[in-house]
MINUVEX-667977 format. One record per residue (C-alpha): residue in one letter; x, y, z. Coordinates in steps of 0.5 Angstrom, whole numbers, padded with zeros to 4 digits, always signed. Layout:
<sites>
AXYZ...
</sites>
This chain:
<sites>
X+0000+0000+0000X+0003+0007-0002X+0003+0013+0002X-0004+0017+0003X-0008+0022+0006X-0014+0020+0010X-0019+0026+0011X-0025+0028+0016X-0030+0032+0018X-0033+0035+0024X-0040+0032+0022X-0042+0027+0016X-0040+0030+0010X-0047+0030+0007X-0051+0034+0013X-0048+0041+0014X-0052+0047+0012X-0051+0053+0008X-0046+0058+0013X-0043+0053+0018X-0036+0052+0018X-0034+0045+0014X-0027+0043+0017X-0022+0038+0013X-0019+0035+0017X-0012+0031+0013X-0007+0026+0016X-0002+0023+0013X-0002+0015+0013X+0001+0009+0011X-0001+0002+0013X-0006+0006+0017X+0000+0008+0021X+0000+0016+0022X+0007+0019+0018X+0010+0024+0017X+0009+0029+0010X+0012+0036+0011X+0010+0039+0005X+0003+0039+0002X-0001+0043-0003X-0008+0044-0002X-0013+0046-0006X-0020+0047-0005X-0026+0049-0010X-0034+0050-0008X-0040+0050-0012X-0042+0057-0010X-0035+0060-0013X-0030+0060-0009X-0022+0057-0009X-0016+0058-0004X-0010+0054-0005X-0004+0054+0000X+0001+0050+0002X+0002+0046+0010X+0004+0039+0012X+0002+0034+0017X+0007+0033+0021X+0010+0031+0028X+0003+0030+0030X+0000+0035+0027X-0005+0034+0021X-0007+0040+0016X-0014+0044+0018X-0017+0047+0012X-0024+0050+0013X-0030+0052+0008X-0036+0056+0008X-0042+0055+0002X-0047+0060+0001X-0051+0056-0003X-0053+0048-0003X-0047+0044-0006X-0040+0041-0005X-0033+0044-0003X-0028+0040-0005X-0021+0039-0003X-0014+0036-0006X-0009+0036-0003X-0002+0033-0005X+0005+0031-0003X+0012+0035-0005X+0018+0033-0003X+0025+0036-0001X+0027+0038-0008X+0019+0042-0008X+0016+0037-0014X+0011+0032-0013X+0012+0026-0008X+0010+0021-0014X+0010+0016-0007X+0004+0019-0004X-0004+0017-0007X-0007+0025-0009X-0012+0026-0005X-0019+0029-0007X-0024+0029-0002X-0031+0033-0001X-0036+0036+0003X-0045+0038+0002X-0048+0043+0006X-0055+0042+0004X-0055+0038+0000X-0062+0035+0000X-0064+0042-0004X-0060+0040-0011X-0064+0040-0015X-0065+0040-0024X-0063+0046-0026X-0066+0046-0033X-0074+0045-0035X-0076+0038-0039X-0076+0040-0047X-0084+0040-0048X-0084+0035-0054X-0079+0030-0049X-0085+0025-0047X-0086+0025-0054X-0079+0023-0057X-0078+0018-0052X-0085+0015-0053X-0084+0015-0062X-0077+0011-0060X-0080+0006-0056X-0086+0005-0061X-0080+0004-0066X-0076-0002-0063X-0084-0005-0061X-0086-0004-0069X-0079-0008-0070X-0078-0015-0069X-0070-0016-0068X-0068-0023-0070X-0060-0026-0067X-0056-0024-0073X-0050-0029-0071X-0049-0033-0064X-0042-0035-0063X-0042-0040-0057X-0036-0039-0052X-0033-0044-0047X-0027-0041-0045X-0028-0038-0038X-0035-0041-0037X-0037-0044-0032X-0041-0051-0031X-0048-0051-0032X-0048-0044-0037X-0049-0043-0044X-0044-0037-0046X-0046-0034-0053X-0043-0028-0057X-0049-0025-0060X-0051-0019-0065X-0058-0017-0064X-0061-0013-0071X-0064-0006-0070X-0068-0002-0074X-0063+0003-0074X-0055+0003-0076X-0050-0002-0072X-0054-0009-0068X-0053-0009-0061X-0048-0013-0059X-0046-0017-0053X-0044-0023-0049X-0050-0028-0047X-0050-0033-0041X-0056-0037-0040X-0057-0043-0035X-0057-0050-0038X-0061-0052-0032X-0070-0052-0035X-0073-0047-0032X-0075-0039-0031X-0070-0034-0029X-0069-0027-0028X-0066-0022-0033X-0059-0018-0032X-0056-0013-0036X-0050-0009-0035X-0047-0003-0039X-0041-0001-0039X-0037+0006-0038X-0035+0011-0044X-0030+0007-0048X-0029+0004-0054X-0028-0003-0052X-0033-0010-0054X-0037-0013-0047X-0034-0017-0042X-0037-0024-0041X-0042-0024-0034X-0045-0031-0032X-0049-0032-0026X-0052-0039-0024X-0059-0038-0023X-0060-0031-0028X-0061-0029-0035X-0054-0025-0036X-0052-0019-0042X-0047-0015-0042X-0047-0010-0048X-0042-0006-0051X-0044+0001-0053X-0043+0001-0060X-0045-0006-0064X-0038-0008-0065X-0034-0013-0065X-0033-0017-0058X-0027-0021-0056X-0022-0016-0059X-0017-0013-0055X-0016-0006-0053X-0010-0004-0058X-0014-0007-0063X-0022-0004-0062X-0018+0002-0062X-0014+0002-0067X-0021+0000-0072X-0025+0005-0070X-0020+0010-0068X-0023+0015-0074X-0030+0014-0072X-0030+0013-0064X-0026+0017-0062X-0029+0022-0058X-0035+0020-0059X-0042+0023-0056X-0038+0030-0056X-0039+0034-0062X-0043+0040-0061X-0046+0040-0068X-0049+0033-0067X-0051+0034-0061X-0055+0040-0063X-0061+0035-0064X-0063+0030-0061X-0064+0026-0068X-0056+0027-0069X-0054+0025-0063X-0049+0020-0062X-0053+0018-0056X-0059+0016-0059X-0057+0010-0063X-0054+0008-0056X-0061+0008-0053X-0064+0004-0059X-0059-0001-0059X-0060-0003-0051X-0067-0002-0052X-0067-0006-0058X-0064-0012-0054X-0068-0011-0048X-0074-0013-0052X-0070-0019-0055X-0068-0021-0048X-0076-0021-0046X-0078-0026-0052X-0073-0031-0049X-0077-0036-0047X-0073-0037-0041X-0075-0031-0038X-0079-0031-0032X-0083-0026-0035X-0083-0021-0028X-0075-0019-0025X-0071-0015-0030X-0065-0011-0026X-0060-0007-0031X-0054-0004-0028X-0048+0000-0030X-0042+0005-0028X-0042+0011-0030X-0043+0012-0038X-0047+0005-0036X-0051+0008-0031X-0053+0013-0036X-0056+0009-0040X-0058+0004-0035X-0063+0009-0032X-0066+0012-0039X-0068+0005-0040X-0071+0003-0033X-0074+0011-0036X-0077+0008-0042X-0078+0000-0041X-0083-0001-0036X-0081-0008-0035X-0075-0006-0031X-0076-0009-0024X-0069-0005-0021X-0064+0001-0022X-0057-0001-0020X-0052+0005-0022X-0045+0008-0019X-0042+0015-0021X-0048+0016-0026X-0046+0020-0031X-0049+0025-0036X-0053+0029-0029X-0056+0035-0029X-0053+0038-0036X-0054+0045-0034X-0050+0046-0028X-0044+0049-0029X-0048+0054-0033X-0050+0056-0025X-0044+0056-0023X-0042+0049-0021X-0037+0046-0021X-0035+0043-0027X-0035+0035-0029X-0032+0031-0036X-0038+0031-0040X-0039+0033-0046X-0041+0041-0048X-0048+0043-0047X-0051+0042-0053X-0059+0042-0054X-0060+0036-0056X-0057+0033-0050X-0063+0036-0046X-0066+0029-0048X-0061+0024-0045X-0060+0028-0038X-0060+0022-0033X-0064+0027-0028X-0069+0028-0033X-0069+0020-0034X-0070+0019-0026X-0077+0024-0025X-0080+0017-0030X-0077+0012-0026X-0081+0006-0021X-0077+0002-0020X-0073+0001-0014X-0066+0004-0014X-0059+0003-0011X-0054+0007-0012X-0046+0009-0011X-0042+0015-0011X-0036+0018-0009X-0034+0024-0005X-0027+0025-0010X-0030+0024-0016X-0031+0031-0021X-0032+0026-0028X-0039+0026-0025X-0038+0032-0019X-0042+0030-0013X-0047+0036-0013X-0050+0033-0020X-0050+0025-0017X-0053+0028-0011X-0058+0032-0015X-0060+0025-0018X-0062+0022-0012X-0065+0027-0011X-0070+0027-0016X-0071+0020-0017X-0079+0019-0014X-0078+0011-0012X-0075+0007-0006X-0067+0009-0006X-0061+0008-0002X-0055+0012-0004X-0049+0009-0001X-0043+0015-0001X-0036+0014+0000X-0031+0020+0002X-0025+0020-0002X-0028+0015-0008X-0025+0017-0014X-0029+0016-0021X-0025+0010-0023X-0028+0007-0017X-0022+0005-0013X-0023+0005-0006X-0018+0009-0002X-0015+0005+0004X-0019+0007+0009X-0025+0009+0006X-0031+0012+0010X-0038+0010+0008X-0044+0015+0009X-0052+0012+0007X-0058+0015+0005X-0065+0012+0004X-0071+0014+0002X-0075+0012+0008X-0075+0010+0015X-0076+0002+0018X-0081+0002+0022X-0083-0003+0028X-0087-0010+0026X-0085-0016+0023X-0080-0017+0018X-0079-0024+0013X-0071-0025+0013X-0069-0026+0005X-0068-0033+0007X-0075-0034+0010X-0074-0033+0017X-0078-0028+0020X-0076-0022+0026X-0079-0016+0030X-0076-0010+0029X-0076-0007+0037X-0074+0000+0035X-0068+0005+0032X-0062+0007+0036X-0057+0011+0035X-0049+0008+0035X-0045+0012+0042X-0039+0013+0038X-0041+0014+0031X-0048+0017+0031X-0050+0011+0026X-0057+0008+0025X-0058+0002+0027X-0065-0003+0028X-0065-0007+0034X-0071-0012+0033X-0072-0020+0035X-0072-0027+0032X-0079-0030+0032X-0076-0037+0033X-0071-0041+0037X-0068-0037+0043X-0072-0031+0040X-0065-0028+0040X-0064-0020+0040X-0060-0017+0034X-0057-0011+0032X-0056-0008+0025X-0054-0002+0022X-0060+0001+0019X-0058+0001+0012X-0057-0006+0011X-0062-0007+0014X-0066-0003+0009X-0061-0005+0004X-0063-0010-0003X-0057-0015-0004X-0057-0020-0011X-0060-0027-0009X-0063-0032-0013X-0060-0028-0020X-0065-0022-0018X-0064-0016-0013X-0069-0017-0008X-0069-0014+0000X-0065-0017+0006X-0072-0015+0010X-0078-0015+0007X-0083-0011+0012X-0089-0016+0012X-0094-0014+0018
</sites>
């Protein structure tokens, strides 16, 4: 493990309000051990406008304090970086980004849903019912699949451009499963293979490509055409130009194709993604019905207008208005299903005060779960910190246990030493045990039996 900054705050980092004072505090670490680092640049950036920079050092026990005051809701964000002796960048320290909300409950959309928005998606949605789409190849795979799965490299045809592709896993036991789609990031690479036992599992590649391809050679294939792809102004002036419409028919496409599989238990359909997936994820949960469960980290494409408000900015591709049809936050106002998501307090490719406008927006059972320090790529810092929100609060009565057993929720406590919530509740069987929860996962949905379903279902 290299050396690193580990950052706290004075509170949880998503519960200041507008005019109190946010302190950072940064220790140098490694091995969870405090060590020393004489010189550090600090930079810190808000939502509301401000920057500072300076330089101090954690140092003889000593950390670095710098504080912050928003004005408005939003984040301030914090980067702090090792020098050594010789003043360059100590290159064996990890650089630290880190953040910290003041109401943040009250981000919201900054922009107004196109008049003719419903109608768009509608007219897309009624061409891939109006299309049937028919496998134009399926290539079985054997390397790396495990017993009892079926894996086939599938092309799938669209009524439209390139067919949707992806890597297919299915069962070989007889019987009625769930659906699971995942989408990946922006890149320009083919799917990866996903197998799960007792699910119906497509991993799609954005673009209708080919699969199996190496990275060096997918992108030295499509390198003029994918290239920056989603990024022109010119294509993006129109929603009937973008490069993000033929995106959204080919996963929409390859959902109805997955729907006709007579495999399908024809009732739990769960799409997840990171990022560019996650996007694309949540436009179809948007559009789709079917979809039973949203899972999404660092989504992208949130709150488009915000830097326009003076937010900070995010890796996204200018404003353009055909984008006001792709926003996720817009997508999110017409999803039903359950959502689980997962952000991270260091990533400004999809700034924190966008993604909290995404939870924010979403009117459906939601659990948020933010970790301080996580970075877009979502790799976890060494001593990671995770803050949860949810939707609702767990009331007492009785509670079915996903694997049958049955419990009575007593009350809701409050940890001693960390403020967390947490659920006290009794088993109704045996020696009629009492147990302590966390109340996020006590709330949370966990993946079982090829589906998403909840850990404690309230039943009376």
């Amino acid at each position: 493990m290299s050396k690193y900054f580990k950052c706290t705050t004075n509170k949880n980092p998503l519960e200041y309000t507008c005019g109190e004072k946010i302190v950072f505090t940064v220790s140098a670490r490694e091995n969870r051990r405090d060590i020393g680092c004489r010189f550090v640049k600090w930079v810190l950036q808000t939502d509301d406008g401000q920057k500072s920079e300076g330089f101090g050092s954690c140092w003889g026990g000593h950390p670095l304090i710098v504080e912050a005051i928003l004005d408005k809701p939003g984040f301030a964000r914090l980067t702090c970086t090792a020098y050594g002796e010789n003043y360059a960048p100590d290159p064996t320290f990890q650089v630290l980004d880190a953040s910290a909300g003041a109401d943040v409950e009250k981000l919201s959309y900054l922009d107004t849903v196109p008049d003719d928005f419903d109608d768009y998606w509608v007219e897309l949605k009624n061409t891939v019912d109006n299309f049937t789409p028919e496998l134009i190849s399926s290539v079985e795979v054997t390397s790396g699949v495990p017993e009892g799965i079926k894996c086939y490299d599938v092309r799938i045809s669209t009524p439209e451009g390139r067919p949707a592709s992806g890597y297919l896993s299915i069962p070989q036991k007889e019987g009625k499963y769930p659906i699971f789609v995942t989408l990946l990031g922006y890149t320009v690479v083919g799917a990866w293979t996903v197998h799960q036992p007792d699910a119906i599992s497509l991993c799609l590649n954005a673009h209708g490509i080919e699969n199996g391809l190496c990275r060096t050679e997918t992108e030295l294939k499509y390198k003029d055409e994918l290239e920056n792809y989603g990024f022109s102004v010119e294509e993006n002036s129109s929603n009937m130009t973008t490069y993000w419409r033929g995106m959204m028919l080919r996963d929409l496409v390859a959902l109805k194709y997955l729907k006709s599989l007579s495999q399908w238990d024809g009732k739990n359909l769960s799409v997840s993604g990171g990022s560019q997936g996650a996007f694309q994820s949540t436009v179809m949960a948007s559009v789709d019905p079917d979809v039973t469960f949203l899972d999404i980290r660092v989504p992208w494409f949130c709150n488009m207008r915000a830097e326009q408000f003076g937010f900070m900015k995010g890796g996204r591709p200018e404003f353009a208005e055909g984008l006001r049809y792709f926003d996720t936050v817009a997508h999110a106002m017409r999803v039903k299903c359950p959502v689980n998501m997962e952000i991270g307090l260091g990533d400004y490719i999809c700034p924190p005060a966008s993604t909290m406008t995404l939870y924010n927006t979403f009117n459906c059972e939601k659990t948020l779960d933010v970790v301080q320090s996580m970075v877009h790529s979502l790799d976890l810092p060494p001593e990671d910190e995770h803050f949860y929100k949810m939707s609702d609060r767990i009331s007492t009565g009785r509670y079915r246990h996903f694997k049958g057993n049955e419990y009575e929720v007593l009350g809701i406590a409050t940890h001693s030493e960390t403020d967390q919530e947490v659920v006290i509740y009794k088993a109704l069987y045996g020696e009629q045990k009492v147990w302590v929860r966390p109340a996020h996962m006590f709330k949370e949905y966990i993946f079982h039996g090829g589906k998403f379903v909840k850990r404690f279902e309230h039943i009376d």
